[in-house]
Structures are given as structure tokens and as C-alpha cells.
C-alpha positions as CSV (number, residue, x, y, z in Angstrom):
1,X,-16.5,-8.9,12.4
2,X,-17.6,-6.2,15.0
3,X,-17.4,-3.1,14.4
4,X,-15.5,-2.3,17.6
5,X,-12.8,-5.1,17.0
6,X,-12.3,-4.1,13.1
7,X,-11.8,-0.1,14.7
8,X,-9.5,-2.1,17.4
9,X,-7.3,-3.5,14.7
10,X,-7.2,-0.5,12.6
11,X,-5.8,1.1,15.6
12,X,-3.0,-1.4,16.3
13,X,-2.1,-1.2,12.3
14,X,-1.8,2.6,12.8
15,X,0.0,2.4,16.1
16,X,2.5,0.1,14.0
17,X,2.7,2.5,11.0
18,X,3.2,5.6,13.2
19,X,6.6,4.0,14.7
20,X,8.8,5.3,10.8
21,X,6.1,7.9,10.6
22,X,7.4,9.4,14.2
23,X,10.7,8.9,13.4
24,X,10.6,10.7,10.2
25,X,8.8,13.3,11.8
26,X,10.9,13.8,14.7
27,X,14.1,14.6,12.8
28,X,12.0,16.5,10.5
29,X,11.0,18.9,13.9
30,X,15.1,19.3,14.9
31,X,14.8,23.4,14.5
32,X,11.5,23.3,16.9
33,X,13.8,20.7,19.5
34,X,16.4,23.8,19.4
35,X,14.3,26.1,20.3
36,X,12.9,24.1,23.3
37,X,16.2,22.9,24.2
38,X,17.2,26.7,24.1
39,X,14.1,28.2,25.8
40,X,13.5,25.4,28.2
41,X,16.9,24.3,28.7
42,X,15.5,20.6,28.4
43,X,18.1,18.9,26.7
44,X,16.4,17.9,23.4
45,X,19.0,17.1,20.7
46,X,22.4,15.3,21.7
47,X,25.7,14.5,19.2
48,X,23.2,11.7,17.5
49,X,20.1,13.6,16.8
50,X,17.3,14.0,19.0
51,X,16.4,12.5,22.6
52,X,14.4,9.4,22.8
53,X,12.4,11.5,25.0
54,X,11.4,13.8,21.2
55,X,10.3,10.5,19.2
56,X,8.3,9.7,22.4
57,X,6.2,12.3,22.3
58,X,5.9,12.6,18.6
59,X,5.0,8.7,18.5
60,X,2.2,9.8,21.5
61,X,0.7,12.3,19.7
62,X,0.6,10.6,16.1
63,X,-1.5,7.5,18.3
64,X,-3.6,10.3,20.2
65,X,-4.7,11.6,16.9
66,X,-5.4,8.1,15.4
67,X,-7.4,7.2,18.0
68,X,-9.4,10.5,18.1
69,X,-10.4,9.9,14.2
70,X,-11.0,6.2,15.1
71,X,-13.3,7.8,18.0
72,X,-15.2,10.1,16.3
73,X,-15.4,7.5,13.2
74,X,-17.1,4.8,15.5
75,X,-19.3,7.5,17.6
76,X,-20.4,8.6,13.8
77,X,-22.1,5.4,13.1
């Protein structure tokens, strides 16, 4: 197999993993949605836990970080 479609499914396997990983992660960040709810008035953390709009960006930035390792990692070879 290519290199680029073996790096292409890595990323996909990753993108699947980081779905509990965010999740996790996102009630595990409930002081830092507080203090952004209470600096920012951005309502971050309702009666349920946190806003969909929280495990959005945590899931985003746990796939932007993937795929800048997966970048570097195929730019290194």
C-alpha cells in the first residue's frame, strides 16, 4: 500500500478514537468551561454538563493535532 493512503487510514482510525477521547476530555476541562463561561459570558456548561459546542472544539483540536504528527511523519520520509 502507499504510503499516503496507509497515513490516510491512520488518520480516519484516529479521527474515530478521538470521538471517547474528546469526550473524556471535555468533562475533564469543566473548571476551564467555567471560567470561559464566566469571563466570556459564552454559555459553556448547562444542567447536563458541557455544551456540544465544548466537545466540538475539543474533538477539532484532538484531529488537528493527529493530523499535524501524521504531516510532519509523511513530510519526514
Amino acid at each position: 500500500m502507499e504510503l499516503r493512503v496507509k497515513l490516510g487510514l491512520l488518520f480516519l482510525w484516529y479521527a474515530l478514537l478521538a470521538v471517547p477521547a474528546a469526550i473524556f476530555g471535555t468533562f475533564l476541562l469543566t473548571p476551564f468551561w467555567r471560567m470561559v463561561e464566566a469571563e466570556y459570558g459564552n454559555e459553556s456548561l448547562g444542567h447536563s454538563g458541557p455544551a456540544t459546542w465544548c466537545f466540538v472544539a475539543v474533538y477539532l483540536f484532538m484531529v488537528a493535532v493527529n493530523a499535524l504528527i501524521l504531516w510532519r511523519r509523511w513530510r519526514g520520509r
